[in-house]
TIPA-149679 format. One record per residue (C-alpha): x, y, z; chain. Coordinates in Angstrom, 3 decimals, padded with zeros to 6 digits. Example, Ala and Ser with C-alpha at 12.3 -4.5 7.8 and 13.67 -1.06 7.14 Angstrom:
! residues 2
[r [012.300,-004.500,007.800],A]
[r [013.670,-001.060,007.140],A]
! end
This chain:
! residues 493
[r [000.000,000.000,000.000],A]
[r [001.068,003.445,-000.895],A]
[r [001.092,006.232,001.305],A]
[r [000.961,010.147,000.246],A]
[r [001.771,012.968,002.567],A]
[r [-000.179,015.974,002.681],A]
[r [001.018,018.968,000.307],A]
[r [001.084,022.642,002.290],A]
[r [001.044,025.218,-000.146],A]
[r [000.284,028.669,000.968],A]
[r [-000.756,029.530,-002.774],A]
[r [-003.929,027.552,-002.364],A]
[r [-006.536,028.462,-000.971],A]
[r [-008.394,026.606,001.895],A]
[r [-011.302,024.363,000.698],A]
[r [-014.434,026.434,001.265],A]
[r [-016.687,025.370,004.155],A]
[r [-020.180,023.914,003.755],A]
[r [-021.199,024.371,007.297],A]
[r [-025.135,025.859,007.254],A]
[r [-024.358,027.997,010.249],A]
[r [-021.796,030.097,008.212],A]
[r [-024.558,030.635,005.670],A]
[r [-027.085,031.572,008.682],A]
[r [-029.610,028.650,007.565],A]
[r [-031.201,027.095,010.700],A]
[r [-033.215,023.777,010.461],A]
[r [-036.246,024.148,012.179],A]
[r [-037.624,020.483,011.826],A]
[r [-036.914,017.879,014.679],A]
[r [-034.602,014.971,014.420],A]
[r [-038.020,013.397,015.576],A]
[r [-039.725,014.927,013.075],A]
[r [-037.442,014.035,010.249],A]
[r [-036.448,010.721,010.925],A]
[r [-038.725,009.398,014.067],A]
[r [-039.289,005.930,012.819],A]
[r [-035.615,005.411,012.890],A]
[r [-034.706,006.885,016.115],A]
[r [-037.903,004.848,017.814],A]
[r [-035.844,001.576,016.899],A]
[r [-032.644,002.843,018.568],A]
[r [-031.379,000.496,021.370],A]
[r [-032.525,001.533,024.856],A]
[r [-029.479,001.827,027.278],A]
[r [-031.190,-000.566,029.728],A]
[r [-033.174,-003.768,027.840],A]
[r [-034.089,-004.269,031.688],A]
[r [-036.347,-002.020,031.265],A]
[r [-038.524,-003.623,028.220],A]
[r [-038.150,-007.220,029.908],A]
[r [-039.172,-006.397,033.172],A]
[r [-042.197,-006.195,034.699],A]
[r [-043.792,-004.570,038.368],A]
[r [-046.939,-006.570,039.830],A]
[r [-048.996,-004.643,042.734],A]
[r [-051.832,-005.931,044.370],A]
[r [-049.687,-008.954,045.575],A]
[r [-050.449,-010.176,049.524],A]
[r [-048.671,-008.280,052.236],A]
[r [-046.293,-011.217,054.542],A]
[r [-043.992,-011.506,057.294],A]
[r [-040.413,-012.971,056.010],A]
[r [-041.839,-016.197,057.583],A]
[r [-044.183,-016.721,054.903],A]
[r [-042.212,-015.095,052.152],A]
[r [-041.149,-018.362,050.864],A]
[r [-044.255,-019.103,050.622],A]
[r [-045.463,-016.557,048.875],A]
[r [-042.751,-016.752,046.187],A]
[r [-043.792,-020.422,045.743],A]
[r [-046.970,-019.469,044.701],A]
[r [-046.795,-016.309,042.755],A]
[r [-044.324,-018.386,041.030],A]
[r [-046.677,-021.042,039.861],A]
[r [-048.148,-018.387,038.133],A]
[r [-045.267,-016.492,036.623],A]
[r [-043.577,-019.563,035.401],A]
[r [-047.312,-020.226,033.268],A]
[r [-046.096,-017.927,031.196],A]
[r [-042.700,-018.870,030.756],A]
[r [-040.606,-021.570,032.781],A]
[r [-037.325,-018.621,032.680],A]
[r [-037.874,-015.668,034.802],A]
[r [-036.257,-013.813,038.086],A]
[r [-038.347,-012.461,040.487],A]
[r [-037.383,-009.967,043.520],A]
[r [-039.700,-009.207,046.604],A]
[r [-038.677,-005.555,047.970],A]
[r [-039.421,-005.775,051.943],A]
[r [-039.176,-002.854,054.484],A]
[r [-036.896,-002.899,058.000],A]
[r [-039.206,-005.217,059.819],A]
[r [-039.209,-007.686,056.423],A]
[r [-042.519,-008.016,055.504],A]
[r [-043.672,-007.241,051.317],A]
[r [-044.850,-004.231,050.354],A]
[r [-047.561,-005.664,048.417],A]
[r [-045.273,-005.258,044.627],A]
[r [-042.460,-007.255,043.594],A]
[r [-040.621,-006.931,039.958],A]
[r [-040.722,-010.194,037.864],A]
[r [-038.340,-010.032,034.653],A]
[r [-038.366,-012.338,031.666],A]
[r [-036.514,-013.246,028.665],A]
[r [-037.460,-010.886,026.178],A]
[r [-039.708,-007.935,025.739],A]
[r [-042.565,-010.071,024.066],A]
[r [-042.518,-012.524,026.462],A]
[r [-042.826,-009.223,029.183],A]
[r [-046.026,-008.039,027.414],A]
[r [-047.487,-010.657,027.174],A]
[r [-047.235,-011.458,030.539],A]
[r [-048.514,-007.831,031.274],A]
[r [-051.332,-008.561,029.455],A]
[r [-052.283,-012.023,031.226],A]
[r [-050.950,-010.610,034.821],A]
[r [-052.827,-007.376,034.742],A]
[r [-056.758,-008.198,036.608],A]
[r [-055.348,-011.422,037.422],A]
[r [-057.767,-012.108,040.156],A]
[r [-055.444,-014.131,043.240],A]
[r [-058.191,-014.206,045.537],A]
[r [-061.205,-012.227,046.913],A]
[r [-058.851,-010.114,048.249],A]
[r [-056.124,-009.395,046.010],A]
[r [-056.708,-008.643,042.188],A]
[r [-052.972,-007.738,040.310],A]
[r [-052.016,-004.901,038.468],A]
[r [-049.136,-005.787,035.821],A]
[r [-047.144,-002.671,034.009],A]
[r [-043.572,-003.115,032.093],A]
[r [-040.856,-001.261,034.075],A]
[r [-040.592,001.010,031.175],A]
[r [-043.918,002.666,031.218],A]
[r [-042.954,004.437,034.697],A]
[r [-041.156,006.594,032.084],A]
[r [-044.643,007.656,030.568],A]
[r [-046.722,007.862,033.860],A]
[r [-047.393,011.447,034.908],A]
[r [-047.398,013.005,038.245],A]
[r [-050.365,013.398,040.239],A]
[r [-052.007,016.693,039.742],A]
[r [-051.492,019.000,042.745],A]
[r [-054.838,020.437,042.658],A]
[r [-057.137,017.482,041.658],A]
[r [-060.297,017.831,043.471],A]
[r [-063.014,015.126,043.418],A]
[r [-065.372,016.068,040.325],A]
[r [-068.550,017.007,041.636],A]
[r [-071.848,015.541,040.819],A]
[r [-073.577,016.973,037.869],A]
[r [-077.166,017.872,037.920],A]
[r [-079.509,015.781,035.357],A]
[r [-080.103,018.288,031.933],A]
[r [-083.654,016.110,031.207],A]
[r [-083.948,017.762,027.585],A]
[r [-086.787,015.368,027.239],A]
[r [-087.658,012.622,024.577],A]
[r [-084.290,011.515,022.606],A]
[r [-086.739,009.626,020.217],A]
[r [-089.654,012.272,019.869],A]
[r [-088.906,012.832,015.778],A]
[r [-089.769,009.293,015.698],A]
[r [-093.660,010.023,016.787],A]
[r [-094.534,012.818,014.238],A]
[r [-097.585,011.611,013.131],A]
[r [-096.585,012.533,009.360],A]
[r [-093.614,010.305,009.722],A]
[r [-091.467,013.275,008.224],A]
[r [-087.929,012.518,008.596],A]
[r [-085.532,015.430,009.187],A]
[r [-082.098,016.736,007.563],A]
[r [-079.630,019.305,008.242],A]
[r [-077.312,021.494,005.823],A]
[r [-074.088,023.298,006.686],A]
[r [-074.331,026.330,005.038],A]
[r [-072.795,030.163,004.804],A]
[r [-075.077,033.564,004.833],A]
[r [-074.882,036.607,005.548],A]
[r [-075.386,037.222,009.581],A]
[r [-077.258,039.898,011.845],A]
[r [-074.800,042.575,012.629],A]
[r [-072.272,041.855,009.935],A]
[r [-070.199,044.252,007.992],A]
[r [-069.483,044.960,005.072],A]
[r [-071.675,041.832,003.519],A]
[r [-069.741,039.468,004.925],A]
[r [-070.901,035.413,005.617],A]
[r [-070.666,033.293,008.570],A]
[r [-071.953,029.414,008.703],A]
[r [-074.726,028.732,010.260],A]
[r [-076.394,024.381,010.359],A]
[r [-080.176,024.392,009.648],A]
[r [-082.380,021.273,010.762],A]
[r [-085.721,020.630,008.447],A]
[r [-088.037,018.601,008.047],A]
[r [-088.604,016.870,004.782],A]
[r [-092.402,017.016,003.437],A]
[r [-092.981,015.407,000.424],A]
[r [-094.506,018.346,-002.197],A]
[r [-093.723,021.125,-000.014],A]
[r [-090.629,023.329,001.157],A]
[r [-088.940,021.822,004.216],A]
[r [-090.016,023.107,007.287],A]
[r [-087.178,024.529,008.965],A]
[r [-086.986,022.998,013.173],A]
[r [-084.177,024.656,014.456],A]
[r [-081.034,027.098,013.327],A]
[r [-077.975,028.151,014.924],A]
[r [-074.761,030.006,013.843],A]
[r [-071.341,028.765,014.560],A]
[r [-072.738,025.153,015.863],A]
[r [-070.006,023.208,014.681],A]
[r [-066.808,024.453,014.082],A]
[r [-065.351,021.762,010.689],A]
[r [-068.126,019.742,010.265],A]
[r [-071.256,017.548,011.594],A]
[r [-073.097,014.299,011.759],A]
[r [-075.986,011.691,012.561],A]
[r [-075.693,009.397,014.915],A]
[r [-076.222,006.185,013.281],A]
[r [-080.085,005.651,014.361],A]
[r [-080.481,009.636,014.394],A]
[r [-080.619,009.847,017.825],A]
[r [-077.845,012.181,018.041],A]
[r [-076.529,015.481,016.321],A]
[r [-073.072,015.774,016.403],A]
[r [-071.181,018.700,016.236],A]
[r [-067.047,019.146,016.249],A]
[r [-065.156,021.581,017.779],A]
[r [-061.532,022.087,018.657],A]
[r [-061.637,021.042,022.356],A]
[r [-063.476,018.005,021.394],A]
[r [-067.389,016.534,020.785],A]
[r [-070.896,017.962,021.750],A]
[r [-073.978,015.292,021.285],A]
[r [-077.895,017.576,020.869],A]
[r [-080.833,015.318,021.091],A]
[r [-084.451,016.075,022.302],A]
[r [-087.370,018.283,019.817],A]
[r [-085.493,021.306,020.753],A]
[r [-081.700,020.099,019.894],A]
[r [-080.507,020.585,023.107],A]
[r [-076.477,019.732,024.210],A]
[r [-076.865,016.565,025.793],A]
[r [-073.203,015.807,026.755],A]
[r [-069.850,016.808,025.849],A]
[r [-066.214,014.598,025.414],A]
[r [-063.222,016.350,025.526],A]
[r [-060.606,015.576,022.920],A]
[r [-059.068,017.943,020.870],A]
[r [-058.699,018.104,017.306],A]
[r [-060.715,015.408,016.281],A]
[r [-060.718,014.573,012.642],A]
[r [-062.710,011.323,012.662],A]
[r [-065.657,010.064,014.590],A]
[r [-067.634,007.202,014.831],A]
[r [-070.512,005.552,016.595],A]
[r [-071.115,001.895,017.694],A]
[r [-074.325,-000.038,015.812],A]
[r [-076.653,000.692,018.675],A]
[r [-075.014,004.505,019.150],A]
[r [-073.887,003.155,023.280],A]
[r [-070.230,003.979,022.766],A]
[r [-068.689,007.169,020.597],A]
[r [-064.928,006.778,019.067],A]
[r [-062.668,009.419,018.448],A]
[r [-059.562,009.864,016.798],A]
[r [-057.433,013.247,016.692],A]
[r [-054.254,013.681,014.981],A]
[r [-050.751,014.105,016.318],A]
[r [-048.303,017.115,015.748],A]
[r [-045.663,014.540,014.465],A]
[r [-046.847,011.380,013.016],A]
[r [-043.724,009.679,015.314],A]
[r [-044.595,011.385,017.713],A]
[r [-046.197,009.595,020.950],A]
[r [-049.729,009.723,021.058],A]
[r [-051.188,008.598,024.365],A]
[r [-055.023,008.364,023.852],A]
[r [-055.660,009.417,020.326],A]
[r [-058.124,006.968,019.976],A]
[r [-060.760,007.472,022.490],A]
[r [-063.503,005.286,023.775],A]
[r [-066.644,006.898,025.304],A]
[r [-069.679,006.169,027.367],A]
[r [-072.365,008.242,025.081],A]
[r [-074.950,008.380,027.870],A]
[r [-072.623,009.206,030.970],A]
[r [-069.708,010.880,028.405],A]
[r [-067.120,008.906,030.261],A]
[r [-064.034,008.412,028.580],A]
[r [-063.843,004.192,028.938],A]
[r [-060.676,003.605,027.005],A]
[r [-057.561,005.374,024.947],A]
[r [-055.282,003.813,022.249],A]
[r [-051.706,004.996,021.024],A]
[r [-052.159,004.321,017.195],A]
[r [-048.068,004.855,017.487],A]
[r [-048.213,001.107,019.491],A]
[r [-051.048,-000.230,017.594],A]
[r [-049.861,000.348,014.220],A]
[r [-046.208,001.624,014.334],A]
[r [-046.547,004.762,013.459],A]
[r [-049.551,007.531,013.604],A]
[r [-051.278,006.873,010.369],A]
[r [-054.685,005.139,010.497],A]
[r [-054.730,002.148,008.093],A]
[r [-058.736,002.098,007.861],A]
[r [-061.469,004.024,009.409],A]
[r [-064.179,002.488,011.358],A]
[r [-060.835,001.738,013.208],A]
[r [-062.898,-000.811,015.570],A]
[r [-065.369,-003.167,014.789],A]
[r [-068.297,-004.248,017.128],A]
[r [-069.918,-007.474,017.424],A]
[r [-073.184,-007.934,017.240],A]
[r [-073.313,-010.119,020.732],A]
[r [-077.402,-010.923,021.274],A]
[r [-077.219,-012.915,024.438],A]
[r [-080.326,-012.337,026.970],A]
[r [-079.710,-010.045,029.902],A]
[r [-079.588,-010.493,033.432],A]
[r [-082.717,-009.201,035.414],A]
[r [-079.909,-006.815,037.159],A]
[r [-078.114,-005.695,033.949],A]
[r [-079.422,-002.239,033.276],A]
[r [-078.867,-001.699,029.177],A]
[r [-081.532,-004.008,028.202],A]
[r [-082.512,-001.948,024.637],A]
[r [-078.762,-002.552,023.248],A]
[r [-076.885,-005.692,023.536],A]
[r [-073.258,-003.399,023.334],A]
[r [-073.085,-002.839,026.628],A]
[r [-072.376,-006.587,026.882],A]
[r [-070.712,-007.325,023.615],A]
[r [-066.939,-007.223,022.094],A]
[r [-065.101,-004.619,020.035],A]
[r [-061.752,-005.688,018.077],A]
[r [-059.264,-003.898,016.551],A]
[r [-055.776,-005.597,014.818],A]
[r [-053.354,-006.493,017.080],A]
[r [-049.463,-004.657,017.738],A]
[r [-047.263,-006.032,015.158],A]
[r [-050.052,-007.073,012.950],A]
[r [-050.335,-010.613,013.478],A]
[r [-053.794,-011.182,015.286],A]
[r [-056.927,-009.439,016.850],A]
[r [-057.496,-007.706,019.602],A]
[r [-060.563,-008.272,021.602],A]
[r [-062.066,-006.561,024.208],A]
[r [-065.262,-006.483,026.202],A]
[r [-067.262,-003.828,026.126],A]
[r [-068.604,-003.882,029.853],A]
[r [-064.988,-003.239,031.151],A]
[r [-062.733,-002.604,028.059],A]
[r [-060.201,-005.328,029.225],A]
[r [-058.430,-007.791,027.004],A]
[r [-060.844,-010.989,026.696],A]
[r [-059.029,-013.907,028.901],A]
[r [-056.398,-010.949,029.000],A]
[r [-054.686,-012.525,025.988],A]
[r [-054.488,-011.282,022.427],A]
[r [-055.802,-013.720,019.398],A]
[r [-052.714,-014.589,017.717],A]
[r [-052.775,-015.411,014.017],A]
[r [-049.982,-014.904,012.027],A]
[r [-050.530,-013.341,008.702],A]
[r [-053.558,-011.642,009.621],A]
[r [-055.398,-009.446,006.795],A]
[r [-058.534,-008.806,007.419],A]
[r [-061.426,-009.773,009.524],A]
[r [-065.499,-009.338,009.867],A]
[r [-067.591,-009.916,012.893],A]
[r [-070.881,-011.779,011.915],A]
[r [-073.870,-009.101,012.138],A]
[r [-075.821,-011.687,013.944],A]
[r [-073.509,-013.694,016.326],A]
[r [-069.972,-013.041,018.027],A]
[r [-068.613,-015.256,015.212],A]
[r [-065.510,-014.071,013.997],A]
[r [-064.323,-014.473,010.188],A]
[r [-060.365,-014.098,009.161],A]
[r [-058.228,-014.465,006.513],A]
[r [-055.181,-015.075,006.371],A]
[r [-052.280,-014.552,003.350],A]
[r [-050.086,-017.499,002.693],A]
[r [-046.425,-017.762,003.878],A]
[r [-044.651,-019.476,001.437],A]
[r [-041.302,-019.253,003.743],A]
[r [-043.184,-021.328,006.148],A]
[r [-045.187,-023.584,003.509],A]
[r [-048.380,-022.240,005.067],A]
[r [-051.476,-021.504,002.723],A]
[r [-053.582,-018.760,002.727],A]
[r [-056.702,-019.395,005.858],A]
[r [-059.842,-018.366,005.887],A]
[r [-061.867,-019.423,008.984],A]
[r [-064.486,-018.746,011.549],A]
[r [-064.207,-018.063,015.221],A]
[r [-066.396,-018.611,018.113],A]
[r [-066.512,-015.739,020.477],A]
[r [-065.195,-015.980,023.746],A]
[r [-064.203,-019.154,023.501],A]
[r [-061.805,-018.484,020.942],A]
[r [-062.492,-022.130,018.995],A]
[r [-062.167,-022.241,015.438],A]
[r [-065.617,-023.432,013.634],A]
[r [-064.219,-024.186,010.532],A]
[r [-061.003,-023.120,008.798],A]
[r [-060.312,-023.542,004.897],A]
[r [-056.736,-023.727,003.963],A]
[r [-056.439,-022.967,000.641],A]
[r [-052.685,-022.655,-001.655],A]
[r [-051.604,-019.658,-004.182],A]
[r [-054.281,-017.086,-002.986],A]
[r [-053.580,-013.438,-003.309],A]
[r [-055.660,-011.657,-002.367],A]
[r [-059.445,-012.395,-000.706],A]
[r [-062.676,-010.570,000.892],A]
[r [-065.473,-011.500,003.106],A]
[r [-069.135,-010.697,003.216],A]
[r [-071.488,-011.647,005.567],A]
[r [-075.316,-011.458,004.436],A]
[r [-077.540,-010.079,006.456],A]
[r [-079.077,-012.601,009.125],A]
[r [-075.366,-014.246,010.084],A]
[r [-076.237,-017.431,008.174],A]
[r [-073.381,-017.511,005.706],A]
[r [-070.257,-016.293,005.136],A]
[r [-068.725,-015.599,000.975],A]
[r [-065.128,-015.548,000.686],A]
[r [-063.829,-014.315,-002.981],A]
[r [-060.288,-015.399,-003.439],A]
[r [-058.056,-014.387,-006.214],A]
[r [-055.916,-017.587,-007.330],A]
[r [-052.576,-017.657,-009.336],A]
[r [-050.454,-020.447,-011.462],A]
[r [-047.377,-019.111,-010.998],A]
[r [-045.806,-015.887,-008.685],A]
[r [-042.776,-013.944,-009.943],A]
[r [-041.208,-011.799,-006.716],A]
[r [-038.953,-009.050,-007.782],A]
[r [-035.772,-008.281,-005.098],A]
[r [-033.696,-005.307,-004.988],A]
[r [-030.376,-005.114,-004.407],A]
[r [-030.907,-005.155,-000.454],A]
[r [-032.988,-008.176,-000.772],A]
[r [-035.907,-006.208,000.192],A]
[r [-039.414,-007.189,-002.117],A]
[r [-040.068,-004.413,-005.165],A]
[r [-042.742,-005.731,-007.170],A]
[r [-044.714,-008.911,-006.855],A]
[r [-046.149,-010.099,-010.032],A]
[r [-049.026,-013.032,-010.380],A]
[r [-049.779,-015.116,-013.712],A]
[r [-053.110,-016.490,-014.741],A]
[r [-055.306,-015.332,-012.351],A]
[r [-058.918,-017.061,-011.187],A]
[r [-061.465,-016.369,-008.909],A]
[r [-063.076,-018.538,-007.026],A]
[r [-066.429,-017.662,-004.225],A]
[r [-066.258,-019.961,-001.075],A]
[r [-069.553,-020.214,000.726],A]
[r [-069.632,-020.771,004.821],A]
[r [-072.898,-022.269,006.056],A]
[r [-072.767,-021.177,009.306],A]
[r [-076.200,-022.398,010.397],A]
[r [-075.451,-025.499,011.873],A]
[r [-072.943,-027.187,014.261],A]
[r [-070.917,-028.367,011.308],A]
[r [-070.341,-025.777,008.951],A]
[r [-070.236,-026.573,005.368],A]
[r [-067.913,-025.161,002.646],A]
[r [-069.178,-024.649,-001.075],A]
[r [-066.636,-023.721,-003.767],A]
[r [-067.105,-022.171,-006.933],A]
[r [-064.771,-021.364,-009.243],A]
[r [-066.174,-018.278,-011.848],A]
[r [-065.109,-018.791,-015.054],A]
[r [-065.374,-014.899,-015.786],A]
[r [-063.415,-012.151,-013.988],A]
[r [-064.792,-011.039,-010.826],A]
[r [-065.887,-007.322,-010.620],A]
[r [-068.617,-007.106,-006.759],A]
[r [-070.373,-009.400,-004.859],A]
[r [-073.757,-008.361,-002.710],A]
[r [-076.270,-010.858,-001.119],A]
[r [-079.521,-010.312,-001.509],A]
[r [-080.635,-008.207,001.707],A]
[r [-083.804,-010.046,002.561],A]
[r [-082.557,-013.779,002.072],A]
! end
């Protein structure tokens, strides 16, 4: 190898310098900003802190019984998995102080524990609470001045269904609109949301007006119980013959809403500053009678980053079970039903029940490859399908799951599938699954190895058919000898 010294010469003239502060150029945008995905995979200094996890609620014993104790809070830790440390912090006279920190292999292994762990019901007496060690990082400190809230006096703004008993049967419909105002200058318009009634053969009759009532845009409720108006600080819900505010949920900046099937629960969704950025409860969950805020989801944990993939982001079942005599929400079978969204990672289903908003069995549905899914409208009957993974040898799935019991009805395996999509018709009774099949799949690399284009020859589609009526459910296949453009059942069959 050759080696060159430097050459000084005092006749040339220093290379120039491409530093932006010489040029007085400032970058205002965030290393978060820029390149947040990136920086969110960076190594933690302590891996403790993602494998460990800090269980309350455990019993309170002298350091006679602490063997004890470890014995059996072990049986229960080692469930999860047979390799883990756990440590018992005691004060000066020995005795628990009703936590101890339990760490595990890796940092799936920890949440999933977490997720089993947390409600874990010991006895009638002691009910866990499971967090990672690394969320003590995103708790925030108790406010100062928090006072108890008070209780709120009833608004009764009367009949929420009295549009229903018109005795023309008109049905009503509002318009966002801009005119000019009382007071304005210069001829100037403001918006203003006008509620009418619709009369076949004559003008609308107008029921109510107000100016400035929402501030981007409105809705319906689903069964036009509710109007819904947006603002910046969150959601305002008017009901009654008179449109009064029945209740308001603070969330600001909301840019999508959405109601459950029977209108019990409300779901918001505002959007972060920085789509990397964390986002602690910009999903939201309400109560819609009491306006109680019942759950929040990070879509940055959910999905990865703060981009919704699909909006209804949650999807309800239709759960029809009878009600207890003491169960108090007998016109809407919600209150006792299951939402699901997609699992962390992508590779199953999250379920929870509505009556608490906890993980069913505390336990996510795990099913790798994962693309879609459709709860039955009738039944909590769950259908799925899955894409094949050739570098496992595993066909595509499509399948139906019993709900909360988790068992699989029926599952059809089926090879060289790419794509497919579900419908339920109407009454629950059967499932149609059109799947696109292929001869022969060409997979373009890139240098990296990473996948650029995926190409498919010969294409056919084929409708599968799930009887879901009986105990046994049935499977007809048909392959269409033409291309396949919709599918729609007939809504009365």
């Amino acid at each position: 190898m050759v080696a060159a010294d430097p050459i000084f010469d005092e006749n040339v003239s220093e290379e120039p310098s491409f530093s932006d502060s010489e040029y007085g150029f400032k970058e205002n945008a965030t290393d978060e900003e820029l390149v947040g995905d990136v920086l969110r995979k960076k190594p933690s200094l302590s891996e403790y802190d993602h494998c460990c996890i800090i269980v309350s609620g455990i019993p309170i014993v002298g350091e006679n019984r602490l063997s004890k104790l470890k014995s059996v809070l072990g049986k229960i830790f080692g469930r999860i998995h047979p390799e883990f440390n756990d440590f018992y912090p005691v004060d000066d006279n020995g005795s628990t102080k009703g936590y101890c920190f339990v760490e595990y292999p890796g940092s799936e292994i920890a949440e999933n524990a977490t997720a089993i762990l947390h409600g874990y019901l010991l006895d009638k007496n002691h009910t866990f609470s499971a967090n990672l060690f690394d969320d003590l990082n995103k708790f925030e400190k108790p406010d100062e001045n928090w006072k108890p809230p008070e209780a709120r006096i009833y608004n009764n703004i009367g009949d929420l269904w009295s549009w229903l008993q018109n005795e023309k049967c008109y049905d009503q419909f509002a318009v966002h609109y801009e005119r000019d105002a009382q007071g304005s200058k210069y001829g100037s318009t403001s918006p203003f949301v006008g509620v009418y009634e619709y009369r076949k053969g004559q003008d609308p009759m107008p029921v109510t007006e107000r100016h400035y009532w929402t501030e981007t845009v409105f809705r319906w409720s689903p069964n036009g119980t509710f109007f819904v108006s947006v603002h910046r600080m969150g959601i305002a819900l008017w009901a009654g013959a008179n449109f009064e505010r029945f209740a308001r949920y603070s969330h600001e900046n909301v840019v999508m809403l959405d109601f459950s099937p029977c209108e019990r629960f409300l779901v918001t969704y505002s959007l972060p500053e920085n789509r990397w950025a964390d986002d602690t409860n910009s999903l939201r969950i309400f109560d819609t009678m009491t306006g109680e805020m019942r759950r929040g989801f990070s879509l940055l944990t959910q999905e990865g980053c703060n981009e919704l993939p699909c909006w209804p982001y949650f999807q309800w079942s239709a759960d029809a079970r009878a009600l207890g005599p003491n169960e108090t929400y007998l016109a809407c079978p919600e209150a006792n039903g299951y939402v699901a969204c997609p699992k962390p990672g992508g590779n199953g289903i999250n379920i929870y029940e509505t009556k608490n908003f906890t993980l069913l069995d505390k336990k996510h549905v795990v099913i790798e490859g994962l693309r879609t899914f459709r709860w039955s409208p009738a039944r909590s009957i769950l259908a799925y399908y899955c894409d094949e993974r050739t570098s496992d040898n595993a066909p595509a799935e499509i399948g139906l799951m019993e709900i909360p019991s988790k068992k699989k009805l029926r599952a059809q395996r089926i090879f060289s599938v790419s794509e497919a999509e579900l419908f339920w018709n109407k009454n629950g009774d059967r499932l149609a699954a059109h799947t696109e099949r292929y001869q022969k799949k060409n997979i373009k690399t890139s240098t990296n190895g990473s996948i650029e284009e995926i190409k498919y020859t010969n294409p056919t589609s084929h409708i599968e058919i799930f009887d879901a009526r009986g105990k046994d459910i049935s499977v007809l296949s048909m392959p269409l000898s033409e291309s396949f453009i919709a599918f729609d059942w007939e809504p009365s069959g």
